[in-house]
N, C-alpha and C positions, 0 to 999 in steps of 0.2 A: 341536452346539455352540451355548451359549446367550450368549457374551458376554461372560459375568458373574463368571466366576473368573478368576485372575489367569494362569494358565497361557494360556487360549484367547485372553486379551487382548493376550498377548506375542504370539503368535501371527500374531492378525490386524496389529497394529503391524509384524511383521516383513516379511510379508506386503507389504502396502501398502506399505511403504517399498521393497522393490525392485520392484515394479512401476511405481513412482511412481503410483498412484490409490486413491483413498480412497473406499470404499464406502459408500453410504447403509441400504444394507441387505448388511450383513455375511455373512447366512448365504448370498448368492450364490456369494462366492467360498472359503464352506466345501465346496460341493457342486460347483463350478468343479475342482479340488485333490483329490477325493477317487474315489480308482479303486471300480472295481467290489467290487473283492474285500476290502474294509473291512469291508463288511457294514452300512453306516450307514442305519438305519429311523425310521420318520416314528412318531406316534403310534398308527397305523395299520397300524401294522408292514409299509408300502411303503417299497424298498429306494430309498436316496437314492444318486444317482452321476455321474458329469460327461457323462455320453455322450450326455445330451438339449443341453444348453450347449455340447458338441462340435461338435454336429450345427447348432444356431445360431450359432456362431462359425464355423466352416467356410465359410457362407455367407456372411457379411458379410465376412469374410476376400478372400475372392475378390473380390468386389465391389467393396472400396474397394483394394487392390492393385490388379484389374485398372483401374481410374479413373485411378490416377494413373500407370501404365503408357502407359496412353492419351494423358494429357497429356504426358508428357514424350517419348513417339516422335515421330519426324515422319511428315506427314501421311500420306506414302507407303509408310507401314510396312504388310507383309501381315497380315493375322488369324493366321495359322498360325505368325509370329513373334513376334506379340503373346501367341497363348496359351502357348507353347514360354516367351518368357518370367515368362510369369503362373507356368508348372507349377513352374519353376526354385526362386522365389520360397518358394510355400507348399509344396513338398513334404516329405516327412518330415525329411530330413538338415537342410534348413534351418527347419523348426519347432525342432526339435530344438538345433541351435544356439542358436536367439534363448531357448528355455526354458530352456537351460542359464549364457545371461550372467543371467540375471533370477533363479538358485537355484532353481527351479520344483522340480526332483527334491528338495530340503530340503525343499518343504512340504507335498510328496503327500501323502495318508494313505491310507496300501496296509495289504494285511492280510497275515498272517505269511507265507504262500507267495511275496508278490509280493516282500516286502521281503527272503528268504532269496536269491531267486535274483537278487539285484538290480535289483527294479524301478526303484529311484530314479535309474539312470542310462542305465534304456531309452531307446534312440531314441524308440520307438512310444509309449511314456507319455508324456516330456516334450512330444513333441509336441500327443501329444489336450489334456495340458494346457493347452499354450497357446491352443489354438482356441476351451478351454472357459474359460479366461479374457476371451478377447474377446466368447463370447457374455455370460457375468456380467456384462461390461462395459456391454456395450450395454443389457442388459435393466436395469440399473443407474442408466446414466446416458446414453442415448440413443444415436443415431449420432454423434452430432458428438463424444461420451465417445470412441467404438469409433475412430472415425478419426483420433482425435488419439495414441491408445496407437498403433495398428497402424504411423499413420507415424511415428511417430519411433521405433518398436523397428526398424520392418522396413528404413526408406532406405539404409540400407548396400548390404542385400540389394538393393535395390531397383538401387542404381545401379550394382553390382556385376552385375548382371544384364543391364541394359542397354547394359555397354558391354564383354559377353564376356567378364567375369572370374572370374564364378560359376561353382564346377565341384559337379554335385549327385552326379553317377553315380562316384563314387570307385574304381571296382570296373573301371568301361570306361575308365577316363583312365587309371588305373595298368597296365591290362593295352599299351595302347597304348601308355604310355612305354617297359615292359621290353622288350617287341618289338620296337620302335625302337632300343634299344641292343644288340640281338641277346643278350636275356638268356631262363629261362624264368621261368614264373611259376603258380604251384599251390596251391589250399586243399584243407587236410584237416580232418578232422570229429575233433579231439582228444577229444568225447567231448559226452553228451548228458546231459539231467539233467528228471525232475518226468514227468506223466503223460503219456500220448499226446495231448490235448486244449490240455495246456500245457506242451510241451517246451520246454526250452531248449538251444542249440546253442552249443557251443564251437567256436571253427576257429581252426586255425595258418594263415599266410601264409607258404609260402617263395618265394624269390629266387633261383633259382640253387643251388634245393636247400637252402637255409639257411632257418630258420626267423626270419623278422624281426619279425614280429607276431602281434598275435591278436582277435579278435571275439568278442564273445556277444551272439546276439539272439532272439530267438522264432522265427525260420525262418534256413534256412542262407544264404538274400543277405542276410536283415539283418544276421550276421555278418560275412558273407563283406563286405559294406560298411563292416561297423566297422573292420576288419582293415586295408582297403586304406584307409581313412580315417585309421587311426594312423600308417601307415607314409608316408602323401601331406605330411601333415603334419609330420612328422619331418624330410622329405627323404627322398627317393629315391638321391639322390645314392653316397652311402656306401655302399649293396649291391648298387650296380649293378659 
């Protein structure tokens, strides 16, 4: 992407406007956005893709969450609570979340396999996206850029976590509630799809033997957590 037609130009404008930051060098958060299996090459014909800016948002991620984690526990707080709630924060369900209020799955640029099986509304994508968005950031417009995106997308999360009302594991809370109201609770594999190196999984959720939901993810707990993640969300209530 060079900028320069009017297509890529909407692009980056849409872009930037829901992430709220405007980039000095644009082609960051082309390469930030753009999965593996695009195929996208340099003049050099080396493959361009977000997993190096993954790998630098990752860390800076951590670091300025764990900080202000730190500031706002008191003093007496264990390390083993501080990291429990650091994992809470950054881990998949909740990347995943924050890439999904931001549109991040609208501006992937996946390549036909990814976009058939639905990548654009992968847990495991939106999220690398958003990591690789914070590294673009930083390499962009410094730490003081990175920390100012990270907190004000992530405080929610942040204080949702701090004061015990963040739930990541959708899969162990939901099984705990049916078993609490002496209900059962079951995933089944409704069916598999793409090659053995990149399967994708379908699963039912039932309830009491009823079928209430359903998941698809790259392995059987990313679905089996989408699954119990629809139904959390929905309410539990009614199939119990």
């Amino acid at each position: 992407m060079d900028f320069k037609d009017e297509q890529s130009i909407k692009w980056l404008e849409s872009v930037e406007n829901s992430i709220g930051y405007k980039f000095r060098e644009p082609i960051l958060i082309a390469e930030a956005l753009t999965h593996s299996s695009y195929g996208w090459t340099d003049e050099d014909d080396v493959r361009i893709d977000n997993e190096k800016l993954e790998f630098i948002g990752d860390g800076y991620l951590d670091a300025i969450v764990g900080s202000r984690i730190y500031e706002e526990m008191s003093n007496d707080t264990k390390e083993g609570d501080l990291t429990k709630a650091r994992a809470q924060i950054v881990c998949e369900s909740s990347l995943a979340t924050i890439g999904r209020s931001l549109n991040l799955g609208e501006f992937l640029r996946l390549g036909p396999g990814e976009e058939k099986t639905g990548g654009r509304d992968k847990d495991s994508l939106i999220a690398d996206a958003v990591e690789s968005v914070i590294g673009a950031i930083y390499l962009d417009g410094g730490y003081d850029a990175a920390s100012k995106f990270v907190l004000d997308k992530f405080q929610g999360l942040i204080d949702d976590a701090l004061s015990g009302r963040l739930i990541t594991d959708f899969k162990t809370e939901l099984q705990e509630r049916v078993h609490r109201a002496g209900g059962t609770i079951k995933y089944t594999v409704e069916r598999t799809e793409g090659p053995d190196h990149e399967k994708v999984f379908y699963i039912n959720l039932e309830i009491n033997d009823k079928i209430v939901s359903s998941g698809v993810g790259k392995s059987k707990k990313e679905a089996q957590q989408r699954a119990a993640k629809i139904i959390m969300e929905k309410g539990i209530e009614n199939v119990l």
